[in-house]
N, C-alpha and C positions, 0 to 999 in steps of 0.2 A: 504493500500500500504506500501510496506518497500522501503528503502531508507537507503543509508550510506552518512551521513557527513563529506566529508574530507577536510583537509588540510595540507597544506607541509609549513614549515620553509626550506629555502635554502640560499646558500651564496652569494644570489646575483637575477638581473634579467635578465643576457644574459645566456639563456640554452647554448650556445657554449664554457663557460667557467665559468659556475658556476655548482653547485652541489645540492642535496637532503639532508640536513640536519635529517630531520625530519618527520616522516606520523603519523597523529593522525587524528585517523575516529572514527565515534560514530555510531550503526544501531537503527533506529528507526521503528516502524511499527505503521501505523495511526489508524490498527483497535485495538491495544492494548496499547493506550496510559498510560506509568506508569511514575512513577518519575524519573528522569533523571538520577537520583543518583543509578539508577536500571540497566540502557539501557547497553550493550553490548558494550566494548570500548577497539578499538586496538588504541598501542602506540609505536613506536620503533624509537629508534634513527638510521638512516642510517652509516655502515660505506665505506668509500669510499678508493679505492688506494692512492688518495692525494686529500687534499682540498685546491681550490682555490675561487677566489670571489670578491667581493667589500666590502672596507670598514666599509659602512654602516650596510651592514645584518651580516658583520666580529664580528662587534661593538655589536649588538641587538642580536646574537647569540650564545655571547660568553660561555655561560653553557653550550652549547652541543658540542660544537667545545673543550672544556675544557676537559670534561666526554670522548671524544674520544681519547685525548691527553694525559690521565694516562692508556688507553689501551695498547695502544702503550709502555708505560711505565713498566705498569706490568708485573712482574713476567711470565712466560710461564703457572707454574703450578696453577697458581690464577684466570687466564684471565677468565675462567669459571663462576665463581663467581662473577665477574665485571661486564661478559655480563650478565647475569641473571639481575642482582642489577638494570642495568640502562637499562635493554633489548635491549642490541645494536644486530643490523642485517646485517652480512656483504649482500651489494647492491643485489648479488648475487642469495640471498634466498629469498629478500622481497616479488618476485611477486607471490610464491608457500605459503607462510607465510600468504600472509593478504589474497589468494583465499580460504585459510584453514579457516581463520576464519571465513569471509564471507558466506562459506558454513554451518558452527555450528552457524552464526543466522537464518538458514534457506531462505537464497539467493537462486536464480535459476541458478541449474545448467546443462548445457549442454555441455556433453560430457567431456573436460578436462578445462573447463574454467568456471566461473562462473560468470552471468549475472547477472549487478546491475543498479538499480535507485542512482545517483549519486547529490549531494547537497553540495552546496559551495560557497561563495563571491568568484565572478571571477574563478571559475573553471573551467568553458568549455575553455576560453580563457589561461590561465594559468596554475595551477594542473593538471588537465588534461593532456595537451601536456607535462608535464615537465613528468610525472607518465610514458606514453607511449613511450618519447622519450628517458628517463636515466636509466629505471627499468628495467633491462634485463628479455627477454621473459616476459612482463608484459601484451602485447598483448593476449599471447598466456594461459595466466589463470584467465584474467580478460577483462569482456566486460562491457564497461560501454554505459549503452544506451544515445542514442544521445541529449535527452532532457534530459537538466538539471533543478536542481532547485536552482533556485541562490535570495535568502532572499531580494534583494536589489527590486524587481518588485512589493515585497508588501507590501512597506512603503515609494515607490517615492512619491513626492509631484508634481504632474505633472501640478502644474502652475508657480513652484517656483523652481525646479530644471535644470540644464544645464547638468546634466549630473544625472545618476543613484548612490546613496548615498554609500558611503563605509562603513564598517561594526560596527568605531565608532558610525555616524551617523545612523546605521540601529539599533543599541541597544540602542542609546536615545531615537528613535521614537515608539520603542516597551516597553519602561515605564523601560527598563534594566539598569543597569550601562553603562557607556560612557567607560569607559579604557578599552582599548583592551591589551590583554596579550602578544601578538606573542609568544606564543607557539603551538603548532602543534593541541593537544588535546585540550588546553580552547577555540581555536577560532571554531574547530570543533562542540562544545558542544554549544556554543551563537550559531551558526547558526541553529540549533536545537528549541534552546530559542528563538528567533525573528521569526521562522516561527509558531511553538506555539503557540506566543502571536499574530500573526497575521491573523490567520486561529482558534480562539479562540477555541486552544487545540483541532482543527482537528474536533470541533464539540464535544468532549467527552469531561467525565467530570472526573475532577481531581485538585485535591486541588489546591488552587489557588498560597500556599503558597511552590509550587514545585519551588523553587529557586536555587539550588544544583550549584553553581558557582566552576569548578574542579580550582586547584591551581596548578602550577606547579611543582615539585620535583626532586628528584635528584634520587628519588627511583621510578620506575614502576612497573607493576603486569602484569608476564608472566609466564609463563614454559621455562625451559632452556636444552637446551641437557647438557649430560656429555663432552661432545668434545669442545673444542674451536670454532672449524670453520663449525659446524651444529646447527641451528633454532632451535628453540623450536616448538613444532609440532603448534602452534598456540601463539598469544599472545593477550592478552584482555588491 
């Protein structure tokens, strides 16, 4: 089975007045389990008309709200190379952008939209509706089927939990590190890691020393148009 890993950093928890910061999804296929360090990984930073938010994710966000903030700044004839550098998306293109990639991991696709198995801490509830409700025509290029797979159902402790474990918690229980990054890609990729080590490697086998922890940066890996305000046909 294939599956895409997502997650969004945003400035905030009210969808009616907060924003998409951030989408970092990773695709994984169970029948060709390789090293993670391998797997197929879109990353882009969202740009929006204006950002507003709460303080808190204002605070925990501040790198990519920053990286936005010298776009704005730069030169006209530069901006090019800025968006490349940090692969910034104006909101605009995201949903035609990440259906493109989706389709180069060999996603299913029907008709003009393409159909995925989706996986995330809290993303049917959360990611999900934010992706559907802020990504313009996001509906209309991307179906994500209705079951999810959310990490936290296979490492509950169900004599000793009040509630399903968050995603600290789900990576000390799968033998991972405890610190969670918040950034968009590293939390994408431990969700990856905790289902892995919880469905032991899907059954397949694979060095056991597959630990590939992604780090944040200031620098991503995409294709850039020549234009300012056109995608790059894809970004990984």
């Amino acid at each position: 089975m294939k599956y895409i890993s997502i997650d969004l950093e945003t400035t905030g928890l009210d969808i009616n007045t907060c924003q998409i910061l951030q989408i970092g999804a990773v695709a994984e296929d169970t029948n060709n389990v390789i090293p993670i360090s391998e797997l197929p990984k879109f990353n882009c930073i969202v740009e929006n008309p204006c950002i507003t938010g709460e303080a808190f994710a204002i605070n925990m966000n501040h790198r990519l709200i920053e990286i936005i903030a010298n776009l704005q700044t730069t030169k006209k004839e530069k901006r090019v190379d800025y968006r490349k550098k940090h692969n910034i998306l104006n909101i605009s293109y995201v949903a035609v952008v990440f259906s493109d990639w989706c389709k180069s991991c060999g996603c299913e696709v029907d008709g003009e939209r393409v159909i995925i198995n989706a996986a995330g801490k809290n993303f049917a509830a959360f990611d999900k509706v934010w992706l559907e409700t802020l990504i313009p025509n996001w509906k209309s290029k991307v179906k994500i089927r209705s079951r999810i797979l959310d990490p936290a159902i296979l490492v509950a402790d169900w004599s000793k939990d009040n509630a399903l474990p968050g995603l600290s918690d789900c990576k000390t229980r799968s033998g991972l590190e405890e610190q969670v990054q918040h950034d968009g890609l590293s939390d994408a990729i431990d969700v990856i890691r905790i289902i892995r080590a919880a469905t032991n490697q899907y059954g397949a086998s694979i060095p056991p020393s597959d630990s590939f922890s992604y780090k944040p940066q200031l620098q991503t890996h995409c294709e850039s148009s020549n234009q300012d305000s056109i995608p790059p046909k894809w970004a990984r």
